[in-house]
ZADRENZA-387551 format. One record per residue (C-alpha): z, y, x; residue number from 1. Coordinates in nm, 3 decimals. Each point is the difference from the previous one (the first is absolute). Layout:
<sites>
c3/c2/c1/numar
Z/Y/X/NUM
...
</sites>
This chain:
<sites>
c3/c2/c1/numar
0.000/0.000/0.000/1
-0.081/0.349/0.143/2
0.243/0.284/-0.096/3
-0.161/0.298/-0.188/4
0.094/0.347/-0.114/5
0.219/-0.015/-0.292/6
0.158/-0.331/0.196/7
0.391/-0.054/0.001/8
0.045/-0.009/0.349/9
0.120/-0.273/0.156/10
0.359/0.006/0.072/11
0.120/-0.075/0.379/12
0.312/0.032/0.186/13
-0.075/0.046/0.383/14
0.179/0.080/0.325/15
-0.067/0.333/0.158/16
-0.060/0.129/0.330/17
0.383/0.048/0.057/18
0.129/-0.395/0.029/19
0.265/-0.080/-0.311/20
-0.176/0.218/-0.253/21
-0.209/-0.105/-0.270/22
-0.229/0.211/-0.241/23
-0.044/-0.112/-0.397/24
-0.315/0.161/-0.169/25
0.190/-0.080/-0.325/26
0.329/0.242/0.094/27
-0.243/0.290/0.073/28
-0.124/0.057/-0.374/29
-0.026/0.321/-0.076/30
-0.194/0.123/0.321/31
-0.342/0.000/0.140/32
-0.038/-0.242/0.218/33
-0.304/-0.052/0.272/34
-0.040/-0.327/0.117/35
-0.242/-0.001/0.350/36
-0.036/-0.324/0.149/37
-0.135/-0.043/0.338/38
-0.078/-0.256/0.239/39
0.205/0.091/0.296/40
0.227/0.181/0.200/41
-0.148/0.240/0.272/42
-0.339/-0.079/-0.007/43
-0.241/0.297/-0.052/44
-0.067/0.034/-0.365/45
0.322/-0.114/-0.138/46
0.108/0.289/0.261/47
-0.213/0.247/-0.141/48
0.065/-0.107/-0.366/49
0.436/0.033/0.051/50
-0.077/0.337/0.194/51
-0.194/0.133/-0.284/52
0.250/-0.109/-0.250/53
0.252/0.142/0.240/54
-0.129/0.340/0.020/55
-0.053/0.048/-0.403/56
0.365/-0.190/-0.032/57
0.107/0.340/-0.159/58
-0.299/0.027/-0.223/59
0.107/-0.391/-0.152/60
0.356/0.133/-0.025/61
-0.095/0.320/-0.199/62
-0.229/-0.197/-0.229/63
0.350/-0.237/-0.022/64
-0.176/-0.316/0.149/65
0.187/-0.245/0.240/66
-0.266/-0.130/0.259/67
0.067/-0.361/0.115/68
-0.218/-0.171/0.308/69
0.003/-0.362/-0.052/70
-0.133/-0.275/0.247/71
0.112/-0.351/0.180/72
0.154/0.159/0.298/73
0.380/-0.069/0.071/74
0.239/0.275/-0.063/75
0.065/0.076/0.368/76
-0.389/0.079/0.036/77
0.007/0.191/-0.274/78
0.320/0.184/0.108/79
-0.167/0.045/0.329/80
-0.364/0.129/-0.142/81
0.232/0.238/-0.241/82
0.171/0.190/0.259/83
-0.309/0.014/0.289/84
-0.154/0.214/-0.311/85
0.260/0.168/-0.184/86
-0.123/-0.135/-0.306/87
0.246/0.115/-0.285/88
-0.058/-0.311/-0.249/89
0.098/-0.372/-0.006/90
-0.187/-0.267/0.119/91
0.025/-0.304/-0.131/92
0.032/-0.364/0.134/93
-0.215/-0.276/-0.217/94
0.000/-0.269/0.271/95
-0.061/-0.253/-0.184/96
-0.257/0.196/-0.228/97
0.102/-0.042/-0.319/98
-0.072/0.344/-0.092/99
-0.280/0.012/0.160/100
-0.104/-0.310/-0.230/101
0.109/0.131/-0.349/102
-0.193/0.343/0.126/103
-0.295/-0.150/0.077/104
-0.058/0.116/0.332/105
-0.007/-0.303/0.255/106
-0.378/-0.048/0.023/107
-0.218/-0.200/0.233/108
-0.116/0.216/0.315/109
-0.195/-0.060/0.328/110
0.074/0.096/0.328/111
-0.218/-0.090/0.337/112
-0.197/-0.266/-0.244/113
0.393/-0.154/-0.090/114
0.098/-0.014/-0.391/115
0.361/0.048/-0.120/116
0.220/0.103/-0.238/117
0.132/0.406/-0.003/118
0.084/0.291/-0.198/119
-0.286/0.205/-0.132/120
0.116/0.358/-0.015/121
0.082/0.095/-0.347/122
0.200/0.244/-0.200/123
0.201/-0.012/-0.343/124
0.128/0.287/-0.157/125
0.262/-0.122/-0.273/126
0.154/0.247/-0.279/127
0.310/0.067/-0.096/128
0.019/-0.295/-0.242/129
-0.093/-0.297/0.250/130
-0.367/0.047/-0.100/131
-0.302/-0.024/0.192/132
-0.212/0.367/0.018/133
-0.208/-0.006/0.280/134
-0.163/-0.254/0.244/135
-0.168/0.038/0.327/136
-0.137/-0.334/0.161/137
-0.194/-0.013/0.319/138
0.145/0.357/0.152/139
-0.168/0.186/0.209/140
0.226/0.203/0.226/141
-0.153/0.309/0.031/142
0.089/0.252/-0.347/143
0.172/-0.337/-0.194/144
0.366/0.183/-0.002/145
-0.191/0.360/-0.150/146
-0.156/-0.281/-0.317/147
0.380/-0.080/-0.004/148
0.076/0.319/-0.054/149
-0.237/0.131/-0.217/150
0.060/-0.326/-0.252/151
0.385/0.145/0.008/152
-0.096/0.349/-0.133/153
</sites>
């Protein structure tokens, strides 16, 4: 099943980047909340993408959105990847990609000729009632966190 607007979304209780904390979409009803998942931790594009949600961090916070970055990577590379860039939101850990699964977003990709399994970078807005409002599947980097935004006005 793929998720679509209008979509309950899928409930999830994760770890974040700071080890013994956990995150529950279903305790943060009644905000804006943007889902980015990416495929890892201080490579160039997921770079890019946390910097540019980093720098309009106050713009999110204005509209009243909480911005979560979600991928497999432990909590201590997380933690790590957090402070190198300042970034002001939580990242967190789906190691074992369950969130990933119920999201959708673990797709097949080649590398060097090699097929696997990984995160394709995607977005969920969700309302204030638990409710799907926006998708973005197959991100591209460059202007994504500006359509974020602009769906938030």
């Amino acid at each position: 099943m793929t998720l679509a607007i209008g979509d309950k979304a899928p409930d999830f209780t994760l770890l974040t980047d700071q080890e013994n904390q956990s995150i529950t979409l279903s305790k943060l009803k009644g905000n804006k909340v943007v889902l980015y998942f990416y495929p890892k931790d201080n490579t160039p594009g997921c770079t890019k993408e946390a910097c540019d949600f980093r720098d309009s961090f106050g713009q999110f916070k204005k509209q009243g959105a909480l911005v979560f970055g979600i991928s497999k990577d432990s909590a201590k590379t997380h933690s790590k990847f957090k402070e190198k860039y300042a970034l002001p939101f939580t990242l967190l850990v789906d190691d074992n990609a369950d969130v990933c699964e119920a999201y959708g977003v673990i797709n097949k990709k080649s590398l060097f000729g090699k097929t696997f399994l990984g995160i394709q970078r995607s977005t969920f807005l969700i309302d204030e009632k638990g409710m799907i409002s926006a998708i973005w599947r197959k991100v591209k980097v460059n202007g994504h966190v500006e359509q974020v935004l602009d769906e938030l006005n």
